[in-house]
C-alpha positions as a Markdown table, in Angstrom:
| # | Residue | x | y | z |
|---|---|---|---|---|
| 1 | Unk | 103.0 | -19.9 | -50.7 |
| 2 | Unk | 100.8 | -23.0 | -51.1 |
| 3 | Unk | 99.9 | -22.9 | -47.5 |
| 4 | Unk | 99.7 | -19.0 | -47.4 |
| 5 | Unk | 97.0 | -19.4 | -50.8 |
| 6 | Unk | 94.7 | -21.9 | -48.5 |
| 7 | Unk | 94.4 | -20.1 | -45.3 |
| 8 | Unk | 93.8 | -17.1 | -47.4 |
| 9 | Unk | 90.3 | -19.4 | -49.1 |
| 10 | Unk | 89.8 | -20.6 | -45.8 |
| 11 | Unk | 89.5 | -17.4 | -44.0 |
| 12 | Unk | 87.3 | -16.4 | -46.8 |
| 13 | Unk | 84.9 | -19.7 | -46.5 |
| 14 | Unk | 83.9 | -18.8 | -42.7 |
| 15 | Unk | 80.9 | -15.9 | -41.7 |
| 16 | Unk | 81.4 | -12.6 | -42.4 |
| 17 | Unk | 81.0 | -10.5 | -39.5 |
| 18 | Unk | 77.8 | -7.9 | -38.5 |
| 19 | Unk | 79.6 | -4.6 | -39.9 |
| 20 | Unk | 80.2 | -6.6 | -43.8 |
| 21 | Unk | 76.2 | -6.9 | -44.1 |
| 22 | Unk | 76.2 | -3.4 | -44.8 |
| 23 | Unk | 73.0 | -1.2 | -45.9 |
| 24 | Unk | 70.3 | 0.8 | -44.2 |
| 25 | Unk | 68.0 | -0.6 | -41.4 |
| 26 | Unk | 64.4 | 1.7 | -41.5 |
| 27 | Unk | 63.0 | 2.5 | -38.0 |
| 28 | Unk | 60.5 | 4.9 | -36.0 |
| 29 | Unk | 60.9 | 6.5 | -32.9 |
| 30 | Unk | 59.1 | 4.3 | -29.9 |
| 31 | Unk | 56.2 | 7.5 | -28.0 |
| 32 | Unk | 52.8 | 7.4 | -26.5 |
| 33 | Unk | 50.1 | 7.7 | -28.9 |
| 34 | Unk | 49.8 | 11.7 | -28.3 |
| 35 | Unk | 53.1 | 12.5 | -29.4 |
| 36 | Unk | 54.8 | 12.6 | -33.0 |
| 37 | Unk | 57.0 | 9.8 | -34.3 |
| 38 | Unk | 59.8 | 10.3 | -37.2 |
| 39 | Unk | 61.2 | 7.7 | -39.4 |
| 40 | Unk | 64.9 | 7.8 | -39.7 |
| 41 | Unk | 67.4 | 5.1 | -41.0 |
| 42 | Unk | 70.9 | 3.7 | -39.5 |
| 43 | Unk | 73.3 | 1.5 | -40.8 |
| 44 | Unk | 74.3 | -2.0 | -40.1 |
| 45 | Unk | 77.4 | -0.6 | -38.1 |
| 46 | Unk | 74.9 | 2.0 | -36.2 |
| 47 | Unk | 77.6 | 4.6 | -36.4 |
| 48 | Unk | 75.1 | 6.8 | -38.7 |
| 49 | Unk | 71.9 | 7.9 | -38.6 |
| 50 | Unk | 69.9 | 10.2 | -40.7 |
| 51 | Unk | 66.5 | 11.6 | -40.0 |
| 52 | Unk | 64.1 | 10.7 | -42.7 |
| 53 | Unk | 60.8 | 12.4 | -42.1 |
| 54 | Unk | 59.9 | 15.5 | -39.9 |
| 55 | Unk | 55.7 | 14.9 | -39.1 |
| 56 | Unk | 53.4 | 17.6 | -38.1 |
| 57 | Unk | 52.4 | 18.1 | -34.6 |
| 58 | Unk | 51.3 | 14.9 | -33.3 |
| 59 | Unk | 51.4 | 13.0 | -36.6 |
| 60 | Unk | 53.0 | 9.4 | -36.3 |
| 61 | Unk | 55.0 | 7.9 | -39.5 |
| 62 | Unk | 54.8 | 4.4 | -39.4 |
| 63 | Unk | 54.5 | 1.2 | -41.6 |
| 64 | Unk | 57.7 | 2.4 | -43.8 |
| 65 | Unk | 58.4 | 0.0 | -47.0 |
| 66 | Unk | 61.6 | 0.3 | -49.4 |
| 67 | Unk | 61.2 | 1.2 | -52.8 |
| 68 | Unk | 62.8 | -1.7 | -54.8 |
| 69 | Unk | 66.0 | -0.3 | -55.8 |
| 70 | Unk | 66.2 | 1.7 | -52.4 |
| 71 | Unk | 66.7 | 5.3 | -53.5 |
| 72 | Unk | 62.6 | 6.0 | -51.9 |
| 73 | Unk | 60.9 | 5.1 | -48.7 |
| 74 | Unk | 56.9 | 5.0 | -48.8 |
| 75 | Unk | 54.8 | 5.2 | -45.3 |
| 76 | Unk | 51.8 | 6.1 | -43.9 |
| 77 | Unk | 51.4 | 9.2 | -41.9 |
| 78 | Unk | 48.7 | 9.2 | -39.1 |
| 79 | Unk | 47.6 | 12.0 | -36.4 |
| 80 | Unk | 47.9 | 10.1 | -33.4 |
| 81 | Unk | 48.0 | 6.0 | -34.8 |
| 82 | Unk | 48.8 | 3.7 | -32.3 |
| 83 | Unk | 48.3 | 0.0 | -32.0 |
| 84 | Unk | 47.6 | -1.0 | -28.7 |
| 85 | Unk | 45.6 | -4.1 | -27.5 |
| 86 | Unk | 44.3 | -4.9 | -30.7 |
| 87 | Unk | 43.2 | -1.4 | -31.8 |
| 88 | Unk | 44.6 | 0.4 | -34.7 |
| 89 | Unk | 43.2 | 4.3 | -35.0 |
| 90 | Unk | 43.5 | 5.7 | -38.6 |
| 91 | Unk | 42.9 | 9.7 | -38.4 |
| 92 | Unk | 43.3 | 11.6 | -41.0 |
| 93 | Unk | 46.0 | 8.8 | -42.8 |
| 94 | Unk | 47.7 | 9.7 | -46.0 |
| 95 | Unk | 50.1 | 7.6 | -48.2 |
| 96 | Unk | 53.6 | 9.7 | -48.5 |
| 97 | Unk | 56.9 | 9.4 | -50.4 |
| 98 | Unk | 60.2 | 10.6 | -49.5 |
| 99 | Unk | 63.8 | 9.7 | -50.9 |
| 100 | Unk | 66.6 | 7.5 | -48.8 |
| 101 | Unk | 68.0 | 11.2 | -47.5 |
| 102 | Unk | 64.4 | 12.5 | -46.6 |
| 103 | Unk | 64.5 | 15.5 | -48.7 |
| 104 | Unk | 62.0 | 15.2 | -51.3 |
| 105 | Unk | 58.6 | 14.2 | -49.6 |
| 106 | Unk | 55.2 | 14.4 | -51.5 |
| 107 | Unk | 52.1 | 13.1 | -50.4 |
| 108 | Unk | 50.5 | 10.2 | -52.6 |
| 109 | Unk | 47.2 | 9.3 | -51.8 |
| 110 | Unk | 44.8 | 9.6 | -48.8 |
| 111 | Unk | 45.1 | 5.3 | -47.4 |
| 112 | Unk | 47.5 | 3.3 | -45.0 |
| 113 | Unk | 49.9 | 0.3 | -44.6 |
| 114 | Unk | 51.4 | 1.2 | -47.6 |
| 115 | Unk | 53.5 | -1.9 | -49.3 |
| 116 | Unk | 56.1 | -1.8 | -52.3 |
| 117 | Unk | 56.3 | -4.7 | -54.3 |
| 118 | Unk | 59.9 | -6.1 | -55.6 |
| 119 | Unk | 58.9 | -7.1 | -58.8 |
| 120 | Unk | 59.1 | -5.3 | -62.6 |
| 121 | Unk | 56.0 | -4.1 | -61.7 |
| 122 | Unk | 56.9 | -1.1 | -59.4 |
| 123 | Unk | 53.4 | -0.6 | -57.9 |
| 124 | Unk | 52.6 | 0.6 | -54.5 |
| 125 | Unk | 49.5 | -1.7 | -52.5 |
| 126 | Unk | 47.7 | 0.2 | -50.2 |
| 127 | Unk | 44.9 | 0.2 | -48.2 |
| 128 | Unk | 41.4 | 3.2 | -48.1 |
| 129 | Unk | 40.1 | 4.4 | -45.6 |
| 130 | Unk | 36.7 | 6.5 | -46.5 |
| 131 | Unk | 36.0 | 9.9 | -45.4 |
| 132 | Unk | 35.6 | 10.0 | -42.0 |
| 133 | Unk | 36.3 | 6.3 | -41.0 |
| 134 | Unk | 39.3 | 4.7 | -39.0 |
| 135 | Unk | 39.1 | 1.3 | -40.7 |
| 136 | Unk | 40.2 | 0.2 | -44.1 |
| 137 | Unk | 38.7 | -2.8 | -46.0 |
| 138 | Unk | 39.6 | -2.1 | -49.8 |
| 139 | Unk | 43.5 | -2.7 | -51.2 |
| 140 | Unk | 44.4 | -0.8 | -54.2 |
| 141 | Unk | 47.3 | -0.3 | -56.5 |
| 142 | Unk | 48.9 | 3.2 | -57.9 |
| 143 | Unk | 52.3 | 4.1 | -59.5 |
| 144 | Unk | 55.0 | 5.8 | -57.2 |
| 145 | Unk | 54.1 | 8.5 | -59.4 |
| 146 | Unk | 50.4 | 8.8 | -58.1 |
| 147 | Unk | 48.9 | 7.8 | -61.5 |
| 148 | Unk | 47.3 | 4.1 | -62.3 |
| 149 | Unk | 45.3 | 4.0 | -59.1 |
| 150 | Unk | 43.0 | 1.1 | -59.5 |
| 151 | Unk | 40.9 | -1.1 | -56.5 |
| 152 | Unk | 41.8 | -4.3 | -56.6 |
| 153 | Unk | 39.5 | -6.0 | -54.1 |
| 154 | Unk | 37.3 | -6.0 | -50.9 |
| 155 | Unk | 37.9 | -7.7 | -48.0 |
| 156 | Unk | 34.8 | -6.3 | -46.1 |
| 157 | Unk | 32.2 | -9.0 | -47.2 |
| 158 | Unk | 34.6 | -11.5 | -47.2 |
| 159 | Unk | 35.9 | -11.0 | -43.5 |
| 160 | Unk | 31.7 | -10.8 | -42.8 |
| 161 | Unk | 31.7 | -14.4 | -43.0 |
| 162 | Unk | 32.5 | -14.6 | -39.2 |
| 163 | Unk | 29.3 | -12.6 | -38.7 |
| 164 | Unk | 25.8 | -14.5 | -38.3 |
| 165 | Unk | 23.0 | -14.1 | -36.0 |
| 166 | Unk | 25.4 | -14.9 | -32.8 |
| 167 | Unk | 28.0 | -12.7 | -33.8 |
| 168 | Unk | 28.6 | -9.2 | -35.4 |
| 169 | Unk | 31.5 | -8.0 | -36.7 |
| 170 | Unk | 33.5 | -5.0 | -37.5 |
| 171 | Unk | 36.6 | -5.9 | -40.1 |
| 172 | Unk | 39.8 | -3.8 | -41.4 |
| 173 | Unk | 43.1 | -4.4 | -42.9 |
| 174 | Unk | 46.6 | -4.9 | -40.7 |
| 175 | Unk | 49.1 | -5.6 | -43.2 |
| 176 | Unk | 49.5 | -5.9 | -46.6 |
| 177 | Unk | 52.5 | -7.7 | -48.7 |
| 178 | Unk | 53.3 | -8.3 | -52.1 |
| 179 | Unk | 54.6 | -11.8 | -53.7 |
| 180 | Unk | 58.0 | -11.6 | -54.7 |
| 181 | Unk | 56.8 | -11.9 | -58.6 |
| 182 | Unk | 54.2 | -9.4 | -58.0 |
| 183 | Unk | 51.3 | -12.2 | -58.4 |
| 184 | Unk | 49.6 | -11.8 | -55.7 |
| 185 | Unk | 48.9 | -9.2 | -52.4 |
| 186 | Unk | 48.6 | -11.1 | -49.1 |
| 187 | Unk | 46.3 | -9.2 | -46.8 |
| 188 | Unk | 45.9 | -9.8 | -43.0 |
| 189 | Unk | 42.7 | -9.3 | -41.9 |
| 190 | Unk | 41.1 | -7.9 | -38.2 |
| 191 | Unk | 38.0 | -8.1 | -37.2 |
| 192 | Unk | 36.1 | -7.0 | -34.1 |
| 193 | Unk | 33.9 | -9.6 | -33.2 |
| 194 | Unk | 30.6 | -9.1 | -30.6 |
| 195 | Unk | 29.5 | -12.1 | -29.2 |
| 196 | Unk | 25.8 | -11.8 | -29.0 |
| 197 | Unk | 24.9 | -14.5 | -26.5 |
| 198 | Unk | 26.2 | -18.1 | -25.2 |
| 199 | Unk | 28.2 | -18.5 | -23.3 |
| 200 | Unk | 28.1 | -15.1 | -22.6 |
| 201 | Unk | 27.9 | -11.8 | -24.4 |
| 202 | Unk | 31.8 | -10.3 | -25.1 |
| 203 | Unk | 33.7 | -8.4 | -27.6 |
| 204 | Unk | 37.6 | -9.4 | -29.5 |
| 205 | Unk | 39.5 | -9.5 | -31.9 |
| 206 | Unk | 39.9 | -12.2 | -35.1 |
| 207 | Unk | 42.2 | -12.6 | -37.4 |
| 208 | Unk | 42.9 | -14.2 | -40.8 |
| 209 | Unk | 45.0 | -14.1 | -43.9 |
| 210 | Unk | 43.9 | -13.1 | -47.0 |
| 211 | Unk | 45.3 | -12.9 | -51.0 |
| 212 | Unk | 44.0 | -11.7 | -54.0 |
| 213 | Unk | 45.1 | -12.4 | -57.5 |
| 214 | Unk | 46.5 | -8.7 | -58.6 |
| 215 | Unk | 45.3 | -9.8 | -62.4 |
| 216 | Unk | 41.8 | -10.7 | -61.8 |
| 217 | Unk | 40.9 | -9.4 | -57.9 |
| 218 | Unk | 40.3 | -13.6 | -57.2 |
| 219 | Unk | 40.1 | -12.5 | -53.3 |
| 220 | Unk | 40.3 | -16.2 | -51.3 |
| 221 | Unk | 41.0 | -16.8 | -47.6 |
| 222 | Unk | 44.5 | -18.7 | -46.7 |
| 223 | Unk | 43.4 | -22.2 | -45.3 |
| 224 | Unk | 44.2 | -22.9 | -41.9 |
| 225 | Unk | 43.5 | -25.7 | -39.2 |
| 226 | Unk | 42.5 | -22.5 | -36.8 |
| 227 | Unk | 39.0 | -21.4 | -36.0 |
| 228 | Unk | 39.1 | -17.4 | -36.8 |
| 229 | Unk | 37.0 | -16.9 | -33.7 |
| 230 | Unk | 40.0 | -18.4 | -32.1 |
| 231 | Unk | 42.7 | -16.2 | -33.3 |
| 232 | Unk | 42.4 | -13.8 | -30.7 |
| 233 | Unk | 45.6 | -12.4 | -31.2 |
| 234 | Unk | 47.8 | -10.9 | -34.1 |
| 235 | Unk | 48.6 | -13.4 | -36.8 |
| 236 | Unk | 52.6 | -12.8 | -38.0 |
| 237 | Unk | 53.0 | -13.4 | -41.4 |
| 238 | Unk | 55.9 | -13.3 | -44.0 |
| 239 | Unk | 56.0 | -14.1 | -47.9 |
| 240 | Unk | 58.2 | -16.3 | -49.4 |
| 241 | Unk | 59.6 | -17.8 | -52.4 |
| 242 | Unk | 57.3 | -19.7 | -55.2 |
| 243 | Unk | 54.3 | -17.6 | -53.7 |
| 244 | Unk | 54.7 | -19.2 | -50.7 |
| 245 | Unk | 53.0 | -17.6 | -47.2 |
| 246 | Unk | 54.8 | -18.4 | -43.5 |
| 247 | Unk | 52.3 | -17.5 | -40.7 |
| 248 | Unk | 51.5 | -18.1 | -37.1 |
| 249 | Unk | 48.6 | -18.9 | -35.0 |
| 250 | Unk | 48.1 | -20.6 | -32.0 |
| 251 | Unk | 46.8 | -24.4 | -32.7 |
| 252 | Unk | 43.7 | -26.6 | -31.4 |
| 253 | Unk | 46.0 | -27.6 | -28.5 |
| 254 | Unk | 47.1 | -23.8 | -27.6 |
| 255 | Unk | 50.4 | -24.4 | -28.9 |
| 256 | Unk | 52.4 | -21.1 | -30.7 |
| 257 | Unk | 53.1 | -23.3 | -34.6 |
| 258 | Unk | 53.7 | -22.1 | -37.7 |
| 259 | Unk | 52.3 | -22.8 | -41.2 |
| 260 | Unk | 52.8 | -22.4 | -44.7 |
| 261 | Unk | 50.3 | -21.9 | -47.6 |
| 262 | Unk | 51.2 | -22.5 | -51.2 |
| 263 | Unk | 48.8 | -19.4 | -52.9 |
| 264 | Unk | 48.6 | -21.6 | -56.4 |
| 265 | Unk | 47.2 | -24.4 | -54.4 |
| 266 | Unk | 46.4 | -23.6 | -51.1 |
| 267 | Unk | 47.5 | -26.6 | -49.4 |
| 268 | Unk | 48.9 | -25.9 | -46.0 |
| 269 | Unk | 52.0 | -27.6 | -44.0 |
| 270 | Unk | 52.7 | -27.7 | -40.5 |
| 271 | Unk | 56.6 | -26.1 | -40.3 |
| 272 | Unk | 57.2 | -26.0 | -36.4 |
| 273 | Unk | 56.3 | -24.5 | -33.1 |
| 274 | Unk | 56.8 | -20.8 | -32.9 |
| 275 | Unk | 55.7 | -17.4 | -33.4 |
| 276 | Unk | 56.9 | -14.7 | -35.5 |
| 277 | Unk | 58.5 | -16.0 | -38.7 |
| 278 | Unk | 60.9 | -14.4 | -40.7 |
| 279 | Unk | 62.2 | -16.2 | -44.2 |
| 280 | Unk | 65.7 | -15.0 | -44.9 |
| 281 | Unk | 65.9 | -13.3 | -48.5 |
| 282 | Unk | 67.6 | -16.4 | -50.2 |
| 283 | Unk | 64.5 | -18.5 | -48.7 |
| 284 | Unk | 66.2 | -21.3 | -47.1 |
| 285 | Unk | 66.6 | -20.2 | -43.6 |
| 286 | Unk | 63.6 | -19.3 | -41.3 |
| 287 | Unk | 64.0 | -17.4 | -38.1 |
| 288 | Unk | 61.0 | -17.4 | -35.5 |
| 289 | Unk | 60.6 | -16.9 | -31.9 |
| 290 | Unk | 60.1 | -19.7 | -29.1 |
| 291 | Unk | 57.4 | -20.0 | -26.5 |
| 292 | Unk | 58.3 | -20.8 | -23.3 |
| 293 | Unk | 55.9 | -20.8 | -20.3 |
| 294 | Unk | 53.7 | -18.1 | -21.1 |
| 295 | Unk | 56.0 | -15.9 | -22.7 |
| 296 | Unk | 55.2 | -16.5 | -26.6 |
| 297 | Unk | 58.5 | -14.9 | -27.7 |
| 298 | Unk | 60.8 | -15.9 | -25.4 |
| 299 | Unk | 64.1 | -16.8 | -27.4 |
| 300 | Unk | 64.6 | -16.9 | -30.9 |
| 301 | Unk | 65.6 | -20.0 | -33.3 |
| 302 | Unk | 66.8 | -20.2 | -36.9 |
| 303 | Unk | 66.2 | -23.3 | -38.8 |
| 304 | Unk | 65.8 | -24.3 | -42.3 |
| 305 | Unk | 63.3 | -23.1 | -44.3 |
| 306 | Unk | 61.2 | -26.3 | -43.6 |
| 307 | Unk | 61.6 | -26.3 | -39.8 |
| 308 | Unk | 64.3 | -28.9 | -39.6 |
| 309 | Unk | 67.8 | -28.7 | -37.8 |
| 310 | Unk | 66.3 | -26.1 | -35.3 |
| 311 | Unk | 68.6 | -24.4 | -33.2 |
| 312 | Unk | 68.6 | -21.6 | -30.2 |
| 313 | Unk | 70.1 | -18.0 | -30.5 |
| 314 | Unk | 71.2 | -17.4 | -26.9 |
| 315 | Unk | 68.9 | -18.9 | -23.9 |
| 316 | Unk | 65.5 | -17.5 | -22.4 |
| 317 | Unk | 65.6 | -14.6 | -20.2 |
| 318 | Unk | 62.2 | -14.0 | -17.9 |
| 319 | Unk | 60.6 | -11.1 | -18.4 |
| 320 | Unk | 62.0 | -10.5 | -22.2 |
| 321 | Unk | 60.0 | -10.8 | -25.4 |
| 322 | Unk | 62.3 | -11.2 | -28.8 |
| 323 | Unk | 61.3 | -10.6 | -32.0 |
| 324 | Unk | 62.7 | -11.1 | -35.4 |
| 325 | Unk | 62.0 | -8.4 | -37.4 |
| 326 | Unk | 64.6 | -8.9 | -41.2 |
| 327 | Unk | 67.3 | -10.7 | -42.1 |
| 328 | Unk | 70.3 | -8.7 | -43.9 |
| 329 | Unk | 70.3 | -9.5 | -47.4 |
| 330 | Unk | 73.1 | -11.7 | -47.7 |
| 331 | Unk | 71.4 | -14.0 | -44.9 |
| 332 | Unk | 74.2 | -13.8 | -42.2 |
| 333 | Unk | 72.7 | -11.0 | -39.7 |
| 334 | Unk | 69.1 | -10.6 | -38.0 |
| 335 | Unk | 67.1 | -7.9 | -36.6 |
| 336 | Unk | 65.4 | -8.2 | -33.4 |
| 337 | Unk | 63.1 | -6.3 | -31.2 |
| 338 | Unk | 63.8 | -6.9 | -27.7 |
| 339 | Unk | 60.8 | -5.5 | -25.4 |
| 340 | Unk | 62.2 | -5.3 | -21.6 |
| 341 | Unk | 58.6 | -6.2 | -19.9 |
| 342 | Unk | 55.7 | -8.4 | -20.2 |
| 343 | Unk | 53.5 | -5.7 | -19.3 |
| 344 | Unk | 52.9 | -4.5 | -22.9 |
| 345 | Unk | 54.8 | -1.2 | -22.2 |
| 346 | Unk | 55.2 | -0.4 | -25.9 |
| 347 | Unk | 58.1 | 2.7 | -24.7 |
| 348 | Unk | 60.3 | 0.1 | -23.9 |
| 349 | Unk | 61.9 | -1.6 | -26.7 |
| 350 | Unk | 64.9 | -1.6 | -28.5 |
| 351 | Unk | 66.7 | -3.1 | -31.7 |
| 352 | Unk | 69.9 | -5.5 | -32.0 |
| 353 | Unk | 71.5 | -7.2 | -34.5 |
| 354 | Unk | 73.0 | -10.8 | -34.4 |
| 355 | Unk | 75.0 | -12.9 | -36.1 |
| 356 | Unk | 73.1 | -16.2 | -37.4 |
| 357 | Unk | 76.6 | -18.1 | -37.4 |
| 358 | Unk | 77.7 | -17.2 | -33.7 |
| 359 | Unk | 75.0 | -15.7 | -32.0 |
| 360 | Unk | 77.2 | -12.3 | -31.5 |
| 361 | Unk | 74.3 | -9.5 | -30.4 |
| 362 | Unk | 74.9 | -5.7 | -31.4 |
| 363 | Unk | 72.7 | -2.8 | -29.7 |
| 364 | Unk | 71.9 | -0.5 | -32.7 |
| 365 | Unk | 69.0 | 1.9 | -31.2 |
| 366 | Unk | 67.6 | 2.3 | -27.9 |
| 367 | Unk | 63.7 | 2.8 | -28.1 |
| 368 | Unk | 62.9 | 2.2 | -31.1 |
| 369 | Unk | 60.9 | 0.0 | -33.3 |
| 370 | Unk | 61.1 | -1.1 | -36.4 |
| 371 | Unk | 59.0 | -3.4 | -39.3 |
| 372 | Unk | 59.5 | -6.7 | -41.6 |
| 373 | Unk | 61.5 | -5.7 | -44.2 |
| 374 | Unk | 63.6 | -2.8 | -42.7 |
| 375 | Unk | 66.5 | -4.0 | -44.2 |
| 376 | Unk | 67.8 | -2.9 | -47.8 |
| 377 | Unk | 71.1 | -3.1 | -49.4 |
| 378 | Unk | 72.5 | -2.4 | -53.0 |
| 379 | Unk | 73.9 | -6.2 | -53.0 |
C-alpha cells in the first residue's frame, strides 16, 4: 500500500501533458491583404473550434486581447489591414467587442491595437486614428462599457525626436500592453524615417519602446544601448512581473539580444542573445527564439527568467522561422508560429503547441496566425 501511495505522488510530481493545459487559444485566419479575416478560438486539445467574429466584405479582425476573466474578446476591425514590410494600413479601424461564443458583438470606439489590462482596473488601452489618417499616435483609456474614455498621452512629439534637419519622420503606434498592476501602458513605437542626405538619401523604418504612467500621462522612452535609427526592424516586446519590460533589438555588434527595463527605474540588463521573448505567466521562465546564420528565429530556447540554464526545443531546420507566441497559464505548454519560408510569404504559417518539459510538438491549425497573449484559461 506504502509503495502503491508513492508511485501514486510520484506520477503526480512529473509534467502534465499538452491536453491538461486546458483553455482557449485566440487566432485569425492567415489571407492576402484584399480578403477578409475572422477570429475564432480552439482549444488546447484542437478538437474544437468555434468561429468568433464574421467581418464585412474585406474587413480584417486582428490584434484580439482577452477580457480578464475571459467571458469577452476585444479587437480591432480593419478594411483591408495588413502588415507587410514594415507597413501597417489602418482604414476605416474601429475598436469591437464580442463575448468567448461570438454572439454579442458591439462596436466600441473608432481606434486600433486594442489592449485589456489584467488588473482591478478593467480598462481597455487603445490607440486613435483621426479622421481620415492611417496612423495612430495618441493611447487612450475607456470602460468595456464605452464610457470613461480619457487620452492618456502623445507619442507623436516624443517619437519626433529622431527628426532634425537630416532626417524627417513619420511616427505611429505597433503595440500597446498593459502592466500586470495596471501602472503603466508600454507602447511600441514606428517611425518612418527619410534620410535627407549623407551618405545617401533613403527611406525606413525605426523603432522604440515607449510607457506612460496611466495616473499622470509621465510618457518616457525605455532606455536602450541601440541607436533608433538602427532598429530597422520590429522590436518584440513582452511585460513582465514588478513592471518589468523583456524586448529585443539587434546590438552594436549585429547580434539578435534581449533586454529588460525596470519602468520604476529604468535601468536596463542584458538577459541573452535572441529574439522574440515570451515571459511565462508565473515569470520565471522565458522562452525566445535563436539566431542562427541569418535566420533570426531559427529554433526556440526556454530558460529562466534571467537568461541562465538556457536550453534548445528541438534543433534548427533551414528554411523555418519559429516563433513563440504564449505560454499556457500553468507554464508547462508553448505556442509557436512556424512560417515554412524565408521569403516572407505571410500565407504560409501555422501554429503548434509544445511541451516545455519534453519538447513533444502538436499541430493545432494550419494557416493561421495568432498574437502574445492568445492563451486564457479559468485556472
Amino acid at each position: 500500500m506504502l509503495r502503491a501511495l508513492l508511485w501514486l505522488l510520484l506520477a503526480s510530481s512529473a509534467p502534465l501533458a499538452m491536453a491538461h493545459d486546458s483553455g482557449n487559444i485566440l487566432f485569425h485566419d492567415v489571407v492576402d491583404s484584399a480578403a477578409g479575416a475572422q477570429l475564432h478560438r480552439i482549444n488546447s486539445a484542437g478538437t474544437f473550434t468555434d468561429e468568433l467574429t464574421i467581418p464585412p466584405g474585406e474587413y480584417v479582425d486582428h490584434s484580439a486581447s482577452w477580457s480578464p476573466g475571459g467571458s469577452s474578446v476585444v479587437f480591432e476591425r480593419s478594411y483591408r489591414w495588413y502588415r507587410l514590410d514594415g507597413n501597417y494600413k489602418h482604414h476605416d479601424p474601429t475598436i469591437v467587442i464580442t463575448d468567448r461564443l461570438g454572439q454579442r458583438e458591439r462596436t466600441l470606439y473608432r481606434g486600433v491595437f486594442p489592449a485589456w489590462s489584467g488588473a482591478s482596473t478593467n480598462k481597455i488601452a487603445f490607440g486613435t486614428v483621426p479622421e481620415g489618417a492611417t496612423n495612430s499616435e495618441c493611447i487612450h483609456t475607456i470602460n468595456p462599457d464605452g464610457t470613461g474614455l480619457q487620452r492618456i498621452a502623445c507619442v507623436a512629439w516624443a517619437a519626433r525626436t529622431l527628426c532634425d534637419e537630416f532626417f524627417t519622420c513619420l511616427s505611429e503606434l505597433r503595440k500597446l500592453e498593459w502592466t500586470r498592476d495596471g501602472k503603466y501602458i508600454v507602447a511600441l513605437v514606428g517611425s518612418f524615417v527619410t534620410r535627407l542626405s549623407n551618405p545617401s538619401p533613403n527611406d525606413y523604418w525605426a523603432h522604440r519602446l515607449y510607457a506612460v504612467e496611466v495616473a499622470t500621462g509621465r510618457l518616457f522612452e525605455l532606455r536602450s544601448v541601440i541607436d533608433p535609427h538602427e532598429q530597422n526592424q520590429p522590436t518584440s516586446f513582452v511585460v513582465g512581473p514588478n513592471n518589468t519590460v523583456y524586448y529585443d533589438g539587434i546590438d552594436l555588434t549585429g547580434t539578435p539580444s534581449i533586454y529588460r527595463v525596470d519602468l520604476d527605474t529604468n535601468a536596463l540588463t542584458r538577459i541573452t542573445t535572441g529574439s522574440a521573448p515570451i515571459l511565462s505567466p508565473s515569470g520565471s521562465r522565458l522562452a525566445y527564439s535563436q539566431h542562427e546564420g541569418t535566420n533570426r528565429y531559427s529554433r526556440v530556447f526556454i530558460a529562466n527568467a534571467d537568461g541562465t540554464a538556457p536550453r534548445p526545443l528541438g534543433t534548427a531546420t533551414p528554411g523555418i522561422e519559429l516563433v513563440p507566441l504564449d505560454w499556457s497559464p500553468c507554464n508547462r505548454v508553448l505556442v509557436l508560429r512556424k512560417q515554412d519560408d524565408l521569403d516572407h510569404n505571410h500565407y504560409n504559417r501555422s501554429l503548434h503547441l509544445v511541451n516545455a518539459a519534453s519538447g513533444v510538438w502538436r499541430t493545432i491549425r494550419e494557416n493561421a496566425g495568432a498574437e502574445q497573449g492568445a492563451w486564457w484559461s479559468p485556472w
